[in-house]
C-alpha positions in Angstrom: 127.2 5.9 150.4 127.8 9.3 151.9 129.7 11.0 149.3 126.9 9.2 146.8 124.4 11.0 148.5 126.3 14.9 148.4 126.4 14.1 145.1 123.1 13.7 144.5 122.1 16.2 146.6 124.6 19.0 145.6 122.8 18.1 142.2 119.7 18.8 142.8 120.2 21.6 144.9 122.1 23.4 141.9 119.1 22.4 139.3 116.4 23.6 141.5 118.1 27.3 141.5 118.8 27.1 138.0 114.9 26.1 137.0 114.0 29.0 140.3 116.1 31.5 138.4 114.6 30.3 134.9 111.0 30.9 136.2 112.2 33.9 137.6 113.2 35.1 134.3 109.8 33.8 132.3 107.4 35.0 135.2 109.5 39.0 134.4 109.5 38.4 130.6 107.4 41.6 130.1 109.0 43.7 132.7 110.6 46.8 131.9 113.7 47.3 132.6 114.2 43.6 133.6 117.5 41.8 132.8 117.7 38.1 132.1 119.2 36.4 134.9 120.9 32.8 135.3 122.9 30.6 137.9 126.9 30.6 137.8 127.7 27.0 138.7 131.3 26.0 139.4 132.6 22.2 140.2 133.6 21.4 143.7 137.3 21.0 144.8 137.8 16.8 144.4 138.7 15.2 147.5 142.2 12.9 147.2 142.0 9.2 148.1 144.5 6.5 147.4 142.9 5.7 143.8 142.5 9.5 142.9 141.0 12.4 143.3 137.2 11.9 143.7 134.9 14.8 142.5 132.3 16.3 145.4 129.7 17.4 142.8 128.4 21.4 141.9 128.6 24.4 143.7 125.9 27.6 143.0 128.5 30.1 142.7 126.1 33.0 142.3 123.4 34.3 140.2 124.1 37.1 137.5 122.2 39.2 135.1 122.9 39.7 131.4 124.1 43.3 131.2 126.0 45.2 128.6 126.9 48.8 130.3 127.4 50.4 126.8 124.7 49.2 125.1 122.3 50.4 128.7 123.8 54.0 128.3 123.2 54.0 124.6 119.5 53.1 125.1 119.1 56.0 127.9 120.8 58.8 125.8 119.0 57.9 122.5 115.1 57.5 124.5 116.2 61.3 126.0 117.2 62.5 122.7 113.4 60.9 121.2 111.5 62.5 124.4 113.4 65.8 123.5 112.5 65.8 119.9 108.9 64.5 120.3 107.9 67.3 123.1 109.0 70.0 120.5 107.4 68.4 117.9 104.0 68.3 119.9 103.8 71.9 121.1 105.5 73.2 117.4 102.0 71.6 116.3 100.0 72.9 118.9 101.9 77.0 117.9 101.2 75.6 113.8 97.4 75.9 114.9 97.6 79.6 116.1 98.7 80.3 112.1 96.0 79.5 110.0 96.1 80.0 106.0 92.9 81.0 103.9 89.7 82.5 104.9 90.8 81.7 108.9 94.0 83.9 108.3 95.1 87.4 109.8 96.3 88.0 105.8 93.0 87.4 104.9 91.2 89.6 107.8 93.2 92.3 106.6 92.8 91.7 102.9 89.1 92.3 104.4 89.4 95.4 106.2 91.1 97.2 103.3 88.7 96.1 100.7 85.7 97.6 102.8 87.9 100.9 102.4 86.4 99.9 98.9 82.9 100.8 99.3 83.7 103.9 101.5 86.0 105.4 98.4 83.1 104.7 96.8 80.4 106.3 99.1 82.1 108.4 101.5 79.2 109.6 103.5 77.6 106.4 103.6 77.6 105.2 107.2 76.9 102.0 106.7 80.0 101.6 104.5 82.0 103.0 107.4 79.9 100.8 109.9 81.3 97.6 107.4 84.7 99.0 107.8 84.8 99.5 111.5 83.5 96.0 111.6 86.2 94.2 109.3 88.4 96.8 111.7 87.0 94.9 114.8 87.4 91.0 113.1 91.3 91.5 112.1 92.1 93.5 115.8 89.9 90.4 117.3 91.9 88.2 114.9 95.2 89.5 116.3 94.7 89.2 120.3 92.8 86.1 119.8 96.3 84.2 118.1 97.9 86.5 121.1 96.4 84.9 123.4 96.9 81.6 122.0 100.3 82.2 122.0 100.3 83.4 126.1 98.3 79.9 126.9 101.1 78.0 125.2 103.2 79.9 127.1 101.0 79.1 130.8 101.0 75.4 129.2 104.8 75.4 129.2 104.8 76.5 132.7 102.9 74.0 133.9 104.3 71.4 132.2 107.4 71.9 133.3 106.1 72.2 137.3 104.7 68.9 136.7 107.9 67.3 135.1 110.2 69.1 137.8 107.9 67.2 140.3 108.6 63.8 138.7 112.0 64.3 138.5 112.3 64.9 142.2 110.4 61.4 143.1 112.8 59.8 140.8 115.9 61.4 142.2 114.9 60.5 145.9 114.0 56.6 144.7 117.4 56.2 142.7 119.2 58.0 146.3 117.0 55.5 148.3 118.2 52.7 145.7 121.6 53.2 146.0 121.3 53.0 149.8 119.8 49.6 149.5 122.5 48.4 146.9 125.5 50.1 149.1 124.5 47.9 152.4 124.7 44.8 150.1 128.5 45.4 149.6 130.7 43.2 151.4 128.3 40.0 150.6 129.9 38.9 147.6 127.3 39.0 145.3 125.0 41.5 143.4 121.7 42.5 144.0 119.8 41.4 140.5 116.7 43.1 140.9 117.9 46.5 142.3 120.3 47.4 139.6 117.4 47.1 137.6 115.4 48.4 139.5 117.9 51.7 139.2 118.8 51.2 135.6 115.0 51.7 135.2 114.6 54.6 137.4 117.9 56.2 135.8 115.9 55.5 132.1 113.0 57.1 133.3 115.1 60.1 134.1 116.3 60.6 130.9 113.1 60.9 129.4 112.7 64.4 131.5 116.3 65.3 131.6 119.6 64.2 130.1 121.7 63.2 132.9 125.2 61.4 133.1 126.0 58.6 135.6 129.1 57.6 137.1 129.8 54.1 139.3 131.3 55.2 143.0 133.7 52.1 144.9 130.4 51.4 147.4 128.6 50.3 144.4 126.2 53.6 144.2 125.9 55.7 141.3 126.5 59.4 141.2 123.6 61.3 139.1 124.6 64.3 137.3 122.2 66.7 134.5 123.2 70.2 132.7 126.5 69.7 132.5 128.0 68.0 135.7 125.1 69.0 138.2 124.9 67.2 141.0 121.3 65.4 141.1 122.0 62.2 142.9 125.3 61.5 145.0 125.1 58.5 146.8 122.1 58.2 149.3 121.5 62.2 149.0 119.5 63.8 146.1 119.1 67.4 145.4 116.0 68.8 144.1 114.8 70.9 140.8 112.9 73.8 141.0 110.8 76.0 138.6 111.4 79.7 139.0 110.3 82.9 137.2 112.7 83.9 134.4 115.2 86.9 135.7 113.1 88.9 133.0 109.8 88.1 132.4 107.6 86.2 135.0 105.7 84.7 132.5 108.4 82.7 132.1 109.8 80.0 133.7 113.5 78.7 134.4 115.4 75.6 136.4 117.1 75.8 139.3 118.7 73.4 141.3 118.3 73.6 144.6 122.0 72.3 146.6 122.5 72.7 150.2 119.5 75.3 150.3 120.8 77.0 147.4 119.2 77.8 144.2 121.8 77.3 141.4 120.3 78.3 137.6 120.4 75.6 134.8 121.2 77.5 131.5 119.2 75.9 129.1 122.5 75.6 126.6 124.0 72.8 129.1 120.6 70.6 129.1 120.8 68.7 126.6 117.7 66.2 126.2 114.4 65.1 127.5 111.0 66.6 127.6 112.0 69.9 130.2 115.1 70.8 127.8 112.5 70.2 124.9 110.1 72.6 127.1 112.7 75.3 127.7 113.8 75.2 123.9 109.8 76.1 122.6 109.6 78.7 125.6 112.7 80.6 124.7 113.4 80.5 121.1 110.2 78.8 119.0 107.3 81.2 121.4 109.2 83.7 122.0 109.7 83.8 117.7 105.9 83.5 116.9 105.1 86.2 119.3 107.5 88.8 117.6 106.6 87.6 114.3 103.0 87.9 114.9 103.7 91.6 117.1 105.4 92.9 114.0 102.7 92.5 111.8 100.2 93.6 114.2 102.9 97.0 115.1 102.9 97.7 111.6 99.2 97.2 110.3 97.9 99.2 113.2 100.5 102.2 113.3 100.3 102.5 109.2 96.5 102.4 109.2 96.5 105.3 112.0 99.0 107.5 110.7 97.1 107.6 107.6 93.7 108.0 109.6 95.1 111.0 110.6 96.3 112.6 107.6 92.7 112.8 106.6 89.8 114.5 107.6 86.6 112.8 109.2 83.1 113.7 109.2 82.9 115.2 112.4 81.7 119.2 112.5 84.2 121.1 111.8 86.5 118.4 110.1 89.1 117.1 112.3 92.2 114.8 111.8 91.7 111.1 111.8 91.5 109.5 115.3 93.7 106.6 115.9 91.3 102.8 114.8 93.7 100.7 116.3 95.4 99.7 119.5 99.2 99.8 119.0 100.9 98.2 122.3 104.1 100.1 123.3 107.2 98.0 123.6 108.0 95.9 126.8 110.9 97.2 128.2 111.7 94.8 131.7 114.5 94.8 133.9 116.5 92.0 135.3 115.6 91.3 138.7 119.6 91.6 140.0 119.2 94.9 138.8 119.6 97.5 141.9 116.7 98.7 143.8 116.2 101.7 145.9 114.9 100.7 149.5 111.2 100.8 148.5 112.0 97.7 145.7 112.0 100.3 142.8 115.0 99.8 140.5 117.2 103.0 140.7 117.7 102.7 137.2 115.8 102.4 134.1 115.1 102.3 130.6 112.4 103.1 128.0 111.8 102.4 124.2 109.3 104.2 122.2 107.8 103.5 118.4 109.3 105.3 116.2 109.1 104.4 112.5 107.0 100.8 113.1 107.9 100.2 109.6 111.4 99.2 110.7 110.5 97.2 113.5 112.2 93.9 113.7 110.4 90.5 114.7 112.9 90.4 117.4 113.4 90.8 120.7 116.7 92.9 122.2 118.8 92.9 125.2 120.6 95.9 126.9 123.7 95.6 128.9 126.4 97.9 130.3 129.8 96.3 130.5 131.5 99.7 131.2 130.7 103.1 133.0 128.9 104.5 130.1 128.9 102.0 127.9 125.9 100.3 126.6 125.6 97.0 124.3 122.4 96.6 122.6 122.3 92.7 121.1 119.2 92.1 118.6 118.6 88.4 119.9 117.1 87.1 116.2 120.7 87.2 114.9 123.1 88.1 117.8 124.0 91.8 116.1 125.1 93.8 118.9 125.1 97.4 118.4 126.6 100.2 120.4 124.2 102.6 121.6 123.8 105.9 124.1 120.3 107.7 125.5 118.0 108.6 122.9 119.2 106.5 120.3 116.6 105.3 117.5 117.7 101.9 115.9 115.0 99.2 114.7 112.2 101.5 114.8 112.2 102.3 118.1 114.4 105.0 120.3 115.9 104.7 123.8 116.1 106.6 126.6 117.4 106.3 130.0 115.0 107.5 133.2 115.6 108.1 136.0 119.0 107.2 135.7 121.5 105.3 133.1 121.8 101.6 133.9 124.8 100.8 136.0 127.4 98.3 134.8 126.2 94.6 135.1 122.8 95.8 135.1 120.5 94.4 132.0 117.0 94.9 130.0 115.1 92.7 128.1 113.5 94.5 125.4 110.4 93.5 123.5 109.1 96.1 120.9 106.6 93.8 119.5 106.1 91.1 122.2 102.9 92.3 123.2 101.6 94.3 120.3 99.4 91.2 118.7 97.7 90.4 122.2 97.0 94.2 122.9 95.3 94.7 119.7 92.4 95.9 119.6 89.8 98.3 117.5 89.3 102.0 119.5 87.0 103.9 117.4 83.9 103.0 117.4 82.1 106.4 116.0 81.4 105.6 111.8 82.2 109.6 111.3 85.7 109.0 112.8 87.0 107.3 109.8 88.9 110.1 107.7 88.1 108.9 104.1 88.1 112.8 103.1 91.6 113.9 101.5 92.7 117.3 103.2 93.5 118.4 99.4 90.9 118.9 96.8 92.7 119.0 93.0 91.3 120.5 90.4 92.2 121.3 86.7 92.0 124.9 85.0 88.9 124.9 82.2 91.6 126.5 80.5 94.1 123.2 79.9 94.9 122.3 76.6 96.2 118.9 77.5 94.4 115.5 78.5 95.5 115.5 82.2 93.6 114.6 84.7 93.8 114.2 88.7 93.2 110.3 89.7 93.9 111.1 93.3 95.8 112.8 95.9 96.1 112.5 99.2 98.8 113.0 102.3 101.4 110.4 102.7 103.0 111.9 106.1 103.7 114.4 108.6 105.5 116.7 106.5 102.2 117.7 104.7 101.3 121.4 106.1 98.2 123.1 105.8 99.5 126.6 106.0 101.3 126.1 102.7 97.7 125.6 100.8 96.6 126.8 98.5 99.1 125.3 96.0 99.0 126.1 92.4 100.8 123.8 89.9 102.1 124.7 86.0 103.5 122.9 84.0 106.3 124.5 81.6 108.7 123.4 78.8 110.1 119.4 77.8 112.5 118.8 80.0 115.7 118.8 78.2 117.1 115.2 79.5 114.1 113.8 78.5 111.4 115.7 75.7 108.4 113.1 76.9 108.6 114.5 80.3 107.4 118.3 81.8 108.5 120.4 84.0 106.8 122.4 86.5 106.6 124.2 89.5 104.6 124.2 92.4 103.8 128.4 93.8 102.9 128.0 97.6 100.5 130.1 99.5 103.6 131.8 101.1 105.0 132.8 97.6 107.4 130.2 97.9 108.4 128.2 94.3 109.2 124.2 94.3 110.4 122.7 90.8 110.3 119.5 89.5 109.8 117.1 86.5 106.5 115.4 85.6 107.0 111.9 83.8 104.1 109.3 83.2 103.0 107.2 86.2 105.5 109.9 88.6 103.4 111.1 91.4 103.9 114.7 92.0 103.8 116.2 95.8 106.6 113.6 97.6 110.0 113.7 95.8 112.5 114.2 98.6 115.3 113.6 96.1 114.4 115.8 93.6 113.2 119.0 96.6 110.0 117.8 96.4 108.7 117.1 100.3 105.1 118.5 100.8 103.4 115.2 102.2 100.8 115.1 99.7 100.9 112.6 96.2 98.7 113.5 93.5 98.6 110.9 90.7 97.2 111.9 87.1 96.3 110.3 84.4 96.6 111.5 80.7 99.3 113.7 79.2 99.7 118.1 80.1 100.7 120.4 78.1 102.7 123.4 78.4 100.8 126.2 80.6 98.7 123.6 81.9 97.6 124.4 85.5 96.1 122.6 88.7 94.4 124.2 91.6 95.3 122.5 94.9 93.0 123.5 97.7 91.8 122.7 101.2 88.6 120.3 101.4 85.8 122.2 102.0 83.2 119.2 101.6 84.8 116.3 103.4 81.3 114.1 103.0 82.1 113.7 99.2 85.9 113.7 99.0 87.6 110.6 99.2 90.9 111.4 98.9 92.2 109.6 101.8 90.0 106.6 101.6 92.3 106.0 98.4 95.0 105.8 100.4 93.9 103.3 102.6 93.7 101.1 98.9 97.2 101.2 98.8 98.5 99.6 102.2 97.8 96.1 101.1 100.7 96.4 98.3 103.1 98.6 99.9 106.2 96.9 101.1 105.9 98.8 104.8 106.5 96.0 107.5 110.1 94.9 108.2 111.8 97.5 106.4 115.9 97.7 107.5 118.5 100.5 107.4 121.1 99.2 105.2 125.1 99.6 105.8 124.9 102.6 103.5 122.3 104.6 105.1 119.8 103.3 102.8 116.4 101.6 103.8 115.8 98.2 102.3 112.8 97.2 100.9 109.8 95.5 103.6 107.0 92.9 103.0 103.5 93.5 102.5 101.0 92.2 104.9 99.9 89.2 102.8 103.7 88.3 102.4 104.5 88.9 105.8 102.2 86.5 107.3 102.9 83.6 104.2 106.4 84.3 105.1 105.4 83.5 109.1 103.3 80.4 108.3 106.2 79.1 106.3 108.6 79.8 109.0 106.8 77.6 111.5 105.6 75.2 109.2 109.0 74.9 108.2 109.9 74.3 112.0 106.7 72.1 112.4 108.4 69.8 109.5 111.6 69.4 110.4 110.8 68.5 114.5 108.5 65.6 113.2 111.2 64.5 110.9 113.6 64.7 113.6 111.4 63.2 116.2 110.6 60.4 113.1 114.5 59.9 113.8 115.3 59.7 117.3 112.0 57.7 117.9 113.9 55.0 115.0 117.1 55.3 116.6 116.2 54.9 120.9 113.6 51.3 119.4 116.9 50.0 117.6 118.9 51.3 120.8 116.6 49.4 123.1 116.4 46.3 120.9 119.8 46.3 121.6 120.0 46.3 124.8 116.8 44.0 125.2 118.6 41.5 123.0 121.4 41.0 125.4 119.3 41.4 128.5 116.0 40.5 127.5 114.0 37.1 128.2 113.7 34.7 125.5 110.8 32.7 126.0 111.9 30.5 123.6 115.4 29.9 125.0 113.8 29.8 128.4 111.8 26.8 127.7 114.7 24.9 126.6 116.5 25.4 129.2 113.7 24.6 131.6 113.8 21.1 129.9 117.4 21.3 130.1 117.4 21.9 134.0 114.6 19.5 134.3 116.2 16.1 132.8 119.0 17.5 134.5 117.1 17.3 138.2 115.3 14.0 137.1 118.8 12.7 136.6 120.1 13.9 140.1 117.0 13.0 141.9 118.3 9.3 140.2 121.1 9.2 141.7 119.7 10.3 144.8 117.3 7.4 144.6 119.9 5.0 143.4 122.2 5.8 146.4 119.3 5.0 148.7 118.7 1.7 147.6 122.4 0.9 148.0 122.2 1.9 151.3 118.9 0.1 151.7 120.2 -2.7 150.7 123.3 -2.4 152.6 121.2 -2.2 156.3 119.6 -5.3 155.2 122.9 -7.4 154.7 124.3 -5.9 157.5 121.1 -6.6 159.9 121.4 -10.5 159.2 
């Protein structure tokens, strides 16, 4: 009757924690991160009689969960990957907004300003033409710091953004370290603690989604947690801690750190390689830092040509006086690194400068200096990695160097941003109507004398080499020239006596031909045809309220190739953009970026949902298979509880035969 009864109720025992660990498994059915568990039951050793080994029933060996390692470490990796590509995607949309196309447009602001150059050609003296131009001025400089801005809160967001991630990751990193505590004093019992592996697969999953990290199992059961590269994050019961610092360069920028045994040891963003902070550090230091330049080089370019040529005119004022500047143009950033020596007061002992040259040739780009030698200097143009040789006083890009007060020292370095702040510092700085030059400082005029049908359609200064001193100017035109008998030549009799020539053809303005010897600053375009002994009378402006010489000039900004021009191999200077193009060219960049991070995000989103299914196929609950096995486990209880019942009548029945 005994061994009846073990049997019995070794039986139930063994059903009863297979239908605990199968309510177990329906009551977690829509936990995350909770693998399906079940009961390991083995036979018990048979005892030996005389007729034959006699079985002792079930043993609960132990409980296990379904787990598949590979499949787990899959599902991590691919939800970091989807978390990386997602949090660029986002804030790529959020920079898409700070481009806007049509009527909400910088292209179109300065479309605007240019055309209300328009009405001042046309009525010069008029001030509230000028007051219409000073106020499109205003919209396009209000335009630029306004998408400046945008930019710099972007920039604040990524910041904090990345505090608040670096936060969560901490948390995390001290619950998997207090995890792997728990799980370590387990060891030595024989069996595995279900619900905390989970409980640390989940918190390792969770991690991912901030940072990529890589695990690996240690013999006390605890897992070592590792980011950029082999970091140490987690090691055993210990955890380090992340920190957001500002970047060596600019403090408006932020970096990782990890902070080890008091130590602050930088993450390079190269090594990081998924979750939302990589993601974060990726828009910071290549996607912002991009619009910013793009959006500086317009802004450079607009503001710089529309002075200059403001001040080759003459305004309104009494006497008539060069153009004052309409436009803020920011000067470039130059910042050191902060490794960089200091003198004992914190100033750096060295030093470096960069001034606007030719903003025509600036480069959406931002630079980096470096000395790897004792007088040697390295000067790397970040948009494409060039890396350019260069010494004090050098002019590259647009924009000359100089050293002050001393050369940097080797290992020493500069971050250089000739456009990084020029959009945000935009602004409009003349305010007084009269101040607009819209008066040519050349007044042409044909001799009543001409037998031909030429006449002057404008003329104006182009740049600095114009000179006063050499006006009056009087131009004749001579004999056919003999390479080509439609064309004339001429020459050009300066108020020192001194005698230019050159060749007039149709459409060729005369005044700016460097090629040909021609390099007086001034163009003067005609229409109609000379003839020979034909003569034009180039004078200073006496009435600068009716001349609108210069004003012309403003006309043709909008279609001049002027903004991105580059010195070619040969000496040559390539081609630029206009401003229209310039800006469609910086929309389609960044939409082009927006497009291709929502595609990608479209794909690592697809690819961590098939990754998880994965993985919650193997270890997921199945309700359905669930309830059969609790009908399973249940007849199979009944059954033993039968057995139980049966061997208790036997012996019921047995006390009553023995008690007669």
């Amino acid at each position: 009757m005994a061994g009846l009864l073990s049997l019995g109720a070794r039986a139930m025992f063994a059903n009863q924690a297979a239908l605990q660990t199968i309510g177990q498994n329906i009551a977690n059915a829509n936990t995350p991160g909770y693998s399906r568990q079940s009961v390991v039951l083995t036979t018990s050793p048979g005892q030996y009689t005389g007729a034959g080994f006699f079985g002792k029933g079930v043993d609960v060996q132990t409980v296990v969960r379904s787990h598949n390692e590979f499949l787990t470490k899959e599902a991590a990796t691919a939800k970091s990957a989807a978390m990386a590509d997602s949090t660029r995607a986002e804030q790529l949309s959020r920079m898409e907004k700070v481009f806007p196309p049509g009527t909400d447009g910088l292209g179109y602001a300065a479309s605007q300003f240019l055309n209300a150059m328009v009405d001042v050609t046309s009525r010069p003296s008029d001030p509230s033409a000028r007051q219409v131009a000073l106020g499109r001025a205003n919209e396009l400089a209000v335009r630029f710091s306004n998408a400046g801005s945008q930019l710099t809160d972007l920039q604040a967001g990524v910041v904090s953004d990345l505090k608040a991630n670096v936060t969560t990751v901490n948390q995390l990193a001290k619950q998997i370290a207090n995890v792997n505590d728990q799980i370590a004093s387990t060891r030595g019992s024989g069996h595995t603690p279900n619900d905390l592996l989970d409980q640390r697969e989940q918190l390792i999953s969770k991690l991912g989604e901030y940072v990529a990290v890589t695990t690996l199992a240690a013999d006390d059961d605890t897992v070592g947690v590792f980011i950029g590269g082999g970091q140490r994050l987690v090691l055993g019961n210990q955890a380090s801690t992340l920190q957001v610092a500002a970047d060596a360069y600019d403090p408006q920028r932020a970096v990782l750190s990890l902070n080890e045994g008091g130590l602050n040891r930088p993450l390079d963003e190269s090594v990081l390689t998924g979750g939302s902070m990589t993601a974060l550090l990726g828009f910071q230091n290549h996607d912002l830092q991009d619009a910013k330049n793009m959006l500086g080089q317009l802004a450079a370019a607009i503001g710089t040509r529309v002075n200059d040529q403001n001040a080759l005119g003459l305004d309104l004022s009494n006497p008539p006086g060069k153009g004052a500047p309409i436009f803020n143009v920011a000067p470039p950033r130059v910042m050191p690194a902060a490794s960089n020596q200091r003198n004992p007061d914190g100033s750096f002992v060295s030093g470096a400068q960069a001034s606007i040259v030719n903003a025509s040739q600036l480069q959406a780009s931002s630079y980096k200096l470096t000395s790897s030698a004792p007088g040697t200097y390295q000067l790397t143009r970040l948009s494409d990695g060039l890396v350019r040789t260069v010494a004090d006083g050098d002019t590259l890009d647009g924009f000359k160097l100089s050293f002050s007060p001393a050369a940097p020292a080797v290992g020493e370095s500069f971050l250089i941003e000739p456009v990084g702040a020029a959009a945000q510092e935009m602004r409009r700085v003349l305010d007084n109507p009269a101040g607009i030059a819209a008066a040519s400082p050349l007044t042409a005029s044909t001799s009543v004398n001409n037998t031909g049908t030429l006449t002057v359609d404008s003329i104006y200064a182009v740049n600095s080499s114009f000179d006063a001193t050499k006006v009056p100017i009087t131009l004749e035109f001579g004999d056919p020239d003999p390479a080509n008998a439609a064309n004339l030549q001429y020459t050009l009799t300066l108020a020192d006596g001194s005698v230019l020539s050159g060749v007039w053809s149709s459409g060729q303005a005369i005044g700016n031909q460097p090629a040909a010897g021609v390099n007086l600053g001034f163009e003067m375009r005609t229409n109609g045809v000379p003839r020979k002994g034909d003569k034009v009378s180039l004078d200073p402006t006496t009435y600068t309220a009716t001349n609108n010489g210069n004003a012309k000039a403003f006309l043709n900004i909008q279609s001049d190739g002027f903004v991105g021009r580059r010195l070619q191999p040969d000496g040559s200077l390539g081609p630029g953009s206009t401003i229209n193009d310039t800006y469609a060219s910086a929309m389609s960049e960044v939409g082009a970026r927006v497009q291709s991070a929502n595609y990608l995000s479209g794909v690592s989103t697809s690819v961590a949902s098939d990754s998880e299914a994965s993985r919650s196929g193997q270890a997921g609950v199945n309700l359905d298979e669930e309830a059969s096995r609790l009908m399973q486990f249940q007849q199979s209880y009944q059954a033993a509880a039968k057995v139980l019942q049966t061997a208790q009548t036997l012996f019921d029945e047995l006390m009553r035969i023995a008690a007669r």
